[in-house]
NULUM-403461 format. One record per residue (C-alpha): residue number from 1; residue in three letters; x, y negated, z. Coordinates in nm, 2 decimals, padded with zeros to 4 digits. Example, Ala and Ser with C-alpha at 12.3 -4.5 7.8 and 13.67 -1.06 7.14 Angstrom:
<palums>
<palum resi="1" resn="Ala" X="01.23" Y="00.45" Z="00.78"/>
<palum resi="2" resn="Ser" X="01.37" Y="00.11" Z="00.71"/>
</palums>
This chain:
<palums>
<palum resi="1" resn="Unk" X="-00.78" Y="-01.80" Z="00.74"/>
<palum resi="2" resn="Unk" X="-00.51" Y="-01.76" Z="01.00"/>
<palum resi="3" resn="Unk" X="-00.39" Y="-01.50" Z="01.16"/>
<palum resi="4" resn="Unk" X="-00.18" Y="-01.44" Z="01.51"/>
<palum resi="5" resn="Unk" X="00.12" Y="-01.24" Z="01.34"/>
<palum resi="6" resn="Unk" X="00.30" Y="-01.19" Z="01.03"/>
<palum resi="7" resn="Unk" X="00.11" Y="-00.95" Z="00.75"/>
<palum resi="8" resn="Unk" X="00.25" Y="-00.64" Z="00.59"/>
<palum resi="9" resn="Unk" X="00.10" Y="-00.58" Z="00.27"/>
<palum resi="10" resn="Unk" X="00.17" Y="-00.17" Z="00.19"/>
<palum resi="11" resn="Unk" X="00.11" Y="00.07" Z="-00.08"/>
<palum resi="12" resn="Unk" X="00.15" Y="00.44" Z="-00.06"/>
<palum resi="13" resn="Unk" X="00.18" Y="00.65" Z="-00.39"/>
<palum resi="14" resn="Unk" X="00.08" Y="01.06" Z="-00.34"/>
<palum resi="15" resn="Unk" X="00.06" Y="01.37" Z="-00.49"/>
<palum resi="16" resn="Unk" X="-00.17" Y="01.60" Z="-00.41"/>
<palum resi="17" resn="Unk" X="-00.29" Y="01.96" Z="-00.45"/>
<palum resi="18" resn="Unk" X="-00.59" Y="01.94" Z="-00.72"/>
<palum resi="19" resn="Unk" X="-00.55" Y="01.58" Z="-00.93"/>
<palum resi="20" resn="Unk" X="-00.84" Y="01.37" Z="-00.88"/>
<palum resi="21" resn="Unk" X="-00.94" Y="01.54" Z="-00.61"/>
<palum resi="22" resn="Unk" X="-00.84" Y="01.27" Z="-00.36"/>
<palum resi="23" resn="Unk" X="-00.91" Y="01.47" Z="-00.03"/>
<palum resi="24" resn="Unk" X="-00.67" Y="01.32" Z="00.18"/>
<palum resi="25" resn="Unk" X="-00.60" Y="01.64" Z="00.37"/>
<palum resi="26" resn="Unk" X="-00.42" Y="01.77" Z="00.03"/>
<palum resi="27" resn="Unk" X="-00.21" Y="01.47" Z="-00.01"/>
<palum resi="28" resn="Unk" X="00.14" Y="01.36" Z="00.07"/>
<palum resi="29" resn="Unk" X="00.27" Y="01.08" Z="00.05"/>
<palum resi="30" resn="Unk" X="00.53" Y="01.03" Z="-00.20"/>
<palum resi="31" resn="Unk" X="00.62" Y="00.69" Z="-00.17"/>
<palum resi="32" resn="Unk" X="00.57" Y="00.38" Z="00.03"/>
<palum resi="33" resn="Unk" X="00.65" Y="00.03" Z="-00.06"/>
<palum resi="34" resn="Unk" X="00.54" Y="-00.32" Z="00.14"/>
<palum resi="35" resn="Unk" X="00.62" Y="-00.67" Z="00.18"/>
<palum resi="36" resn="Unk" X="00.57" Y="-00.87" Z="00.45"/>
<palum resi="37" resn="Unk" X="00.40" Y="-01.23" Z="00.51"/>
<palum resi="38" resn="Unk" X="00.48" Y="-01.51" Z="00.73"/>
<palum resi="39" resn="Unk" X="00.19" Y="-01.55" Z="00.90"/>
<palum resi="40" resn="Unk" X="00.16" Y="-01.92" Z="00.85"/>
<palum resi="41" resn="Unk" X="00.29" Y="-01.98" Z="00.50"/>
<palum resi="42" resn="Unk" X="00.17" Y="-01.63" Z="00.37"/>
<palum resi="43" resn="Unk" X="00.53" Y="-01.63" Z="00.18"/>
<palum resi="44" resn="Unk" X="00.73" Y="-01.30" Z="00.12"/>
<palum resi="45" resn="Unk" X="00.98" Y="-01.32" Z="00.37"/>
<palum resi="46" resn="Unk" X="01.13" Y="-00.94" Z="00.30"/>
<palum resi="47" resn="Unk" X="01.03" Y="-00.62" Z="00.12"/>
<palum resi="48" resn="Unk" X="01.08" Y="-00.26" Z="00.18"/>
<palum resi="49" resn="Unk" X="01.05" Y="00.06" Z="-00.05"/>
<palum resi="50" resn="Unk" X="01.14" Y="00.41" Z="00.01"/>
<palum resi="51" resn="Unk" X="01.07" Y="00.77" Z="-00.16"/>
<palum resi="52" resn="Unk" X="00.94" Y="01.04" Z="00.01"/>
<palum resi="53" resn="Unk" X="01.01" Y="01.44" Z="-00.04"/>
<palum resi="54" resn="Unk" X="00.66" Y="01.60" Z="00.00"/>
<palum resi="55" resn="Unk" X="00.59" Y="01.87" Z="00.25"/>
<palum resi="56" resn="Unk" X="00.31" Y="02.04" Z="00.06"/>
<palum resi="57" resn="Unk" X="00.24" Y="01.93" Z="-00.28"/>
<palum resi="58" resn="Unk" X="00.47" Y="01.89" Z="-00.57"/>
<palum resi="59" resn="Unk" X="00.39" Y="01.63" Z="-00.78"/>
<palum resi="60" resn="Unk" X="00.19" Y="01.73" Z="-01.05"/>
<palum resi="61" resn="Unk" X="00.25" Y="01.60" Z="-01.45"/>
<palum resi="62" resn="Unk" X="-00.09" Y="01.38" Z="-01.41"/>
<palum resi="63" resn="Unk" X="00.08" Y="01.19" Z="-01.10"/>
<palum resi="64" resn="Unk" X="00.40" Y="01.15" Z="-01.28"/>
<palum resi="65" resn="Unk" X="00.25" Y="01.00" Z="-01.57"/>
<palum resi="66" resn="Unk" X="00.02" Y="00.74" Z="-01.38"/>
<palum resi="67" resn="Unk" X="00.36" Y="00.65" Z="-01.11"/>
<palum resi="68" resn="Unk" X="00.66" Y="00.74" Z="-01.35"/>
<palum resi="69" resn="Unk" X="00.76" Y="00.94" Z="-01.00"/>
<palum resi="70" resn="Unk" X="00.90" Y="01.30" Z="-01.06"/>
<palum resi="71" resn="Unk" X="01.02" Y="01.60" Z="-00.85"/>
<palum resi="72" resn="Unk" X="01.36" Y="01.56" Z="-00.91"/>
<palum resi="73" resn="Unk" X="01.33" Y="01.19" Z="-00.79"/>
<palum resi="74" resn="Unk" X="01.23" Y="01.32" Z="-00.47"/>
<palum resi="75" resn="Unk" X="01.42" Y="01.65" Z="-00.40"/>
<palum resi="76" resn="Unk" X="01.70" Y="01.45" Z="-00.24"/>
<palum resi="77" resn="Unk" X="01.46" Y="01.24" Z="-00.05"/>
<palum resi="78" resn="Unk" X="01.36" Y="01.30" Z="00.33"/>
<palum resi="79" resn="Unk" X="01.03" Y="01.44" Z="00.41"/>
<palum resi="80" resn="Unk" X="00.75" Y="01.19" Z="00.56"/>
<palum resi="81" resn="Unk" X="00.90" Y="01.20" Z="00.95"/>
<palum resi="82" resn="Unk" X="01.28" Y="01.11" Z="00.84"/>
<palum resi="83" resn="Unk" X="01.20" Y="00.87" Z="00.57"/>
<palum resi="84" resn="Unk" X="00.89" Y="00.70" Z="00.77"/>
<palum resi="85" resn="Unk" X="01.21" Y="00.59" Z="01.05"/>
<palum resi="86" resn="Unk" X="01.36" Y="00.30" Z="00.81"/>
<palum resi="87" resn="Unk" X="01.01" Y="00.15" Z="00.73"/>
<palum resi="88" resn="Unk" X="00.92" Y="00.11" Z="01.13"/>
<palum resi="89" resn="Unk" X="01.22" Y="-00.06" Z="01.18"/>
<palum resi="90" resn="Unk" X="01.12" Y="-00.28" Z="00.90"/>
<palum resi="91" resn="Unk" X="00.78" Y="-00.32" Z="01.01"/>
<palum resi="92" resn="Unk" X="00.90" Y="-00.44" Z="01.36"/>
<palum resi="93" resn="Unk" X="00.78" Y="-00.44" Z="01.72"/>
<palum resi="94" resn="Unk" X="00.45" Y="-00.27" Z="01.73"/>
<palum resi="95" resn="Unk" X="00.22" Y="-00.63" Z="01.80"/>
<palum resi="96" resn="Unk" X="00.42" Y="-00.81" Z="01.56"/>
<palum resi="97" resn="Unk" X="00.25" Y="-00.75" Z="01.24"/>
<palum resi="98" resn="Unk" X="-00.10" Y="-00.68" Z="01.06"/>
<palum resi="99" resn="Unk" X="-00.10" Y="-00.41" Z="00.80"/>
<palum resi="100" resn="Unk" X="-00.30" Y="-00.50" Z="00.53"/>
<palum resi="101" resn="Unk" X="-00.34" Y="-00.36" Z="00.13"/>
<palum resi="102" resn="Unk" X="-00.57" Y="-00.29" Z="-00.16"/>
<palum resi="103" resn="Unk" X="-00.80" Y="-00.02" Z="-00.06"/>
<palum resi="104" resn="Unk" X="-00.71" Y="00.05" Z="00.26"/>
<palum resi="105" resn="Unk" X="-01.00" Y="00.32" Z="00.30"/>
<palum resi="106" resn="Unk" X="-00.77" Y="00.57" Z="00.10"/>
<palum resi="107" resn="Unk" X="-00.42" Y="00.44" Z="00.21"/>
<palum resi="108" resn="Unk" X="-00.48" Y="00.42" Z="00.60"/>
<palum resi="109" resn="Unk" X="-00.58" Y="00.73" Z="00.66"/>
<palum resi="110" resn="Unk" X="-00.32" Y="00.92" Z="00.42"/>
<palum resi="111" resn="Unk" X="-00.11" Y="00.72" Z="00.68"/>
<palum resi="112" resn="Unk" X="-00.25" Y="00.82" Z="00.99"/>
<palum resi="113" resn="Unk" X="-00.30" Y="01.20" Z="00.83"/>
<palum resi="114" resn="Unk" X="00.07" Y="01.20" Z="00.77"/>
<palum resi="115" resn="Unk" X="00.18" Y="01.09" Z="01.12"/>
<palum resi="116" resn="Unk" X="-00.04" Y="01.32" Z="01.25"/>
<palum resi="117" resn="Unk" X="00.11" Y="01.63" Z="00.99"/>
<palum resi="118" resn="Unk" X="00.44" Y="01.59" Z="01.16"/>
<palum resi="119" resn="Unk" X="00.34" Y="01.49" Z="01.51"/>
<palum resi="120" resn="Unk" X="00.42" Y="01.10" Z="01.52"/>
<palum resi="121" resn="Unk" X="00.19" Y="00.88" Z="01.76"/>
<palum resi="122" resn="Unk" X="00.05" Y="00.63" Z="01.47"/>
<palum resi="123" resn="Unk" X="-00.08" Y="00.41" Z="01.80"/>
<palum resi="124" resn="Unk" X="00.30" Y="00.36" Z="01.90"/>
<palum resi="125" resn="Unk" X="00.36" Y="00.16" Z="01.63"/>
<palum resi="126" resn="Unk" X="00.03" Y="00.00" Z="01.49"/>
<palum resi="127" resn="Unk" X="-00.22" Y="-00.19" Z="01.62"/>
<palum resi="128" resn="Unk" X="-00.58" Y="-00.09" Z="01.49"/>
<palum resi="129" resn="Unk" X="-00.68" Y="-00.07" Z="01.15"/>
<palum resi="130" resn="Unk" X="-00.62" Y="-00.30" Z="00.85"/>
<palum resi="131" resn="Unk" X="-00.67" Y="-00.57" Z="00.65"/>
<palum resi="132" resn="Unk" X="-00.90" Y="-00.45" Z="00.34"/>
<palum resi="133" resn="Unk" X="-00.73" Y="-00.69" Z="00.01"/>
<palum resi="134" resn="Unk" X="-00.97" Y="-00.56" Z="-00.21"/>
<palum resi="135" resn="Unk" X="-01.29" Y="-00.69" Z="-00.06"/>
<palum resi="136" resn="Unk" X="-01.13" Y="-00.99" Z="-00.07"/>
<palum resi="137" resn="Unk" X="-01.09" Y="-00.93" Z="-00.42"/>
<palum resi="138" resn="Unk" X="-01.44" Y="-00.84" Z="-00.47"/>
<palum resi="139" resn="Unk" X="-01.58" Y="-01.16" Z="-00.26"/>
<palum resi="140" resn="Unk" X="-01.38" Y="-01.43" Z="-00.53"/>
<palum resi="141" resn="Unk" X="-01.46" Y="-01.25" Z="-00.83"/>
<palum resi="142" resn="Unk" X="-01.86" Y="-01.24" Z="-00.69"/>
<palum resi="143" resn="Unk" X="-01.79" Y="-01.61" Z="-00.59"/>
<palum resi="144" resn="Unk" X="-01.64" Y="-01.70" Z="-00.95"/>
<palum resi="145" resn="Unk" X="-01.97" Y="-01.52" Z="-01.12"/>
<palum resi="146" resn="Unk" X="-01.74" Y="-01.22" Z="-01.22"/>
<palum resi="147" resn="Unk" X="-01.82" Y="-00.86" Z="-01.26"/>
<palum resi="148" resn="Unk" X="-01.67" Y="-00.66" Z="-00.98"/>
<palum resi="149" resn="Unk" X="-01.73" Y="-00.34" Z="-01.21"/>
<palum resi="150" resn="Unk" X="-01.39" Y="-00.21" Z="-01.22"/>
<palum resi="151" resn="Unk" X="-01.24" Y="-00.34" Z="-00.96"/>
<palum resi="152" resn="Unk" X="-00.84" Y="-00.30" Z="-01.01"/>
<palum resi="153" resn="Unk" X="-00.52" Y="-00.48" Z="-00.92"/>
<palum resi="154" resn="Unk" X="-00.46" Y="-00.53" Z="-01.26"/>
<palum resi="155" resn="Unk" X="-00.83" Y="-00.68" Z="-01.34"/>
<palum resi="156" resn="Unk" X="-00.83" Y="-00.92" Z="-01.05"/>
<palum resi="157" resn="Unk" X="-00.46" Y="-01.07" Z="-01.13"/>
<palum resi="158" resn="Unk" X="-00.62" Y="-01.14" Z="-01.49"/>
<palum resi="159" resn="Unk" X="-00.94" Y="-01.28" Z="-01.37"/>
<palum resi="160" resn="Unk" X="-00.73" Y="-01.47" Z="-01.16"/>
<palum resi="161" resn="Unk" X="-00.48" Y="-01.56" Z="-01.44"/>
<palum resi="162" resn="Unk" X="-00.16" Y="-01.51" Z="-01.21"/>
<palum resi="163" resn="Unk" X="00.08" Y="-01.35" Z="-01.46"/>
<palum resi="164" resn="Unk" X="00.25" Y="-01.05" Z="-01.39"/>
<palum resi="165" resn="Unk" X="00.56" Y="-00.78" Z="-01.46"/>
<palum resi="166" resn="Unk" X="00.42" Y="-00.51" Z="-01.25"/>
<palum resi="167" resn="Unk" X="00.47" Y="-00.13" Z="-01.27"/>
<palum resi="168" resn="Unk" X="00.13" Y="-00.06" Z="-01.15"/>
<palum resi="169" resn="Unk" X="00.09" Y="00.26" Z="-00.95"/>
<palum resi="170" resn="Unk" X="00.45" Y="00.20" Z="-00.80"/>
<palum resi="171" resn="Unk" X="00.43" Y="00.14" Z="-00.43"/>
<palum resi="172" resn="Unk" X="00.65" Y="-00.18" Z="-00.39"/>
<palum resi="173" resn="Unk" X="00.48" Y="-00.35" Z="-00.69"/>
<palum resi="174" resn="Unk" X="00.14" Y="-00.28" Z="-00.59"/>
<palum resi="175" resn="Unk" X="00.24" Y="-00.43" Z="-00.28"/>
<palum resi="176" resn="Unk" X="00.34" Y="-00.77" Z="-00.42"/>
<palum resi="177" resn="Unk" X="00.06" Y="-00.78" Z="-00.66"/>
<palum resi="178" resn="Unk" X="-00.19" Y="-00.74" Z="-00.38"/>
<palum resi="179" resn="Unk" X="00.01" Y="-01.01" Z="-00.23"/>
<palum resi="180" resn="Unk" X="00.00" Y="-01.29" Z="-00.47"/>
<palum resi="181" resn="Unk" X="-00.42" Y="-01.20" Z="-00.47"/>
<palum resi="182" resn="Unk" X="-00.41" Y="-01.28" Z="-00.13"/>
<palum resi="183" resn="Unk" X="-00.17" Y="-01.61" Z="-00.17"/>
<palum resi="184" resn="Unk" X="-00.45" Y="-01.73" Z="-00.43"/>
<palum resi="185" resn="Unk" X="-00.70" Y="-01.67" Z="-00.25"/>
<palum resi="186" resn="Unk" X="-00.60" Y="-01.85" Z="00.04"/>
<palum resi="187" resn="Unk" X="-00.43" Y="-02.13" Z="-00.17"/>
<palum resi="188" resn="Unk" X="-00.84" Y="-02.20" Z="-00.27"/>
<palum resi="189" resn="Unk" X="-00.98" Y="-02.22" Z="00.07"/>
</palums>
């Protein structure tokens, strides 16, 4: 597998207005973490994480317990437009890099929803849609004769025996552990 530019691998975390609701319209992101990929090697070359005050929905006690993310964690935070500024400048030059993550079908469009929410042009600084991780994921444990019941970060890194320290359901680690899937992954081809 190649690819023409570096990859950015990103996780959002969000709270929302009903918990386990997941309509994307009553979400806001609370948190975004990535790393990004040299396009040839696939190696982290540099990460970036940042917390995000929500506009709409305070973080509810189930969110808290799954992310470990509270209120008062964010009240000093900017709100998506402000704290979204730091992570384009990571992210680079708008042809530069591929985003790509675990279950982009939820995370891409909380993205493009919030850029939309406080009138930001997602198309100025992303090209297309995504790279989906998690069919990935699905193909090798398929191709290794391995439910794909279940499918989760943490199930795939264990099928996949890569050890781990992750605080699942925080943005940043997500992000690496979707990464090393990928590394393996690639590493078999």
């Amino acid at each position: 597998m190649k690819f023409s530019s570096d990859l950015v691998i990103f996780d959002l975390e969000g709270s929302c207005k009903n918990f386990g609701n997941n309509d994307i319209q009553e979400t806001n992101i609370i948190e975004i973490g990535a790393v990004k990929l040299d396009r040839k090697t696939f190696e982290i070359k540099s990460e970036f994480s940042v917390l995000i005050k929500p506009k709409h929905f305070p973080v509810l006690p189930e969110i808290t317990d799954i992310t470990h993310i509270t209120d008062q964690m964010l009240e000093n935070e900017k709100h998506f437009d402000e704290a979204i500024l730091p992570f384009l400048d990571w992210y680079g030059e708008r042809n530069k890099s591929t985003l790509g993550g675990w279950g982009l079908y939820y995370d891409l469009p909380l993205l493009r929803k919030e850029f939309a929410e406080f009138g930001l042009d997602y198309n100025q600084y992303f090209v297309g849609g995504g790279f989906d991780i998690r069919a990935l994921g699905v193909y090798w444990l398929a191709k290794n004769n391995i439910s794909t019941s279940g499918i989760s970060l943490e199930r795939v890194l264990e099928k996949m025996n890569i050890e781990h320290e992750f605080a699942f359901h925080r943005a940043l680690d997500d992000a690496k552990a979707t990464a090393l899937i990928l590394q393996q992954i690639l590493a078999e081809k």
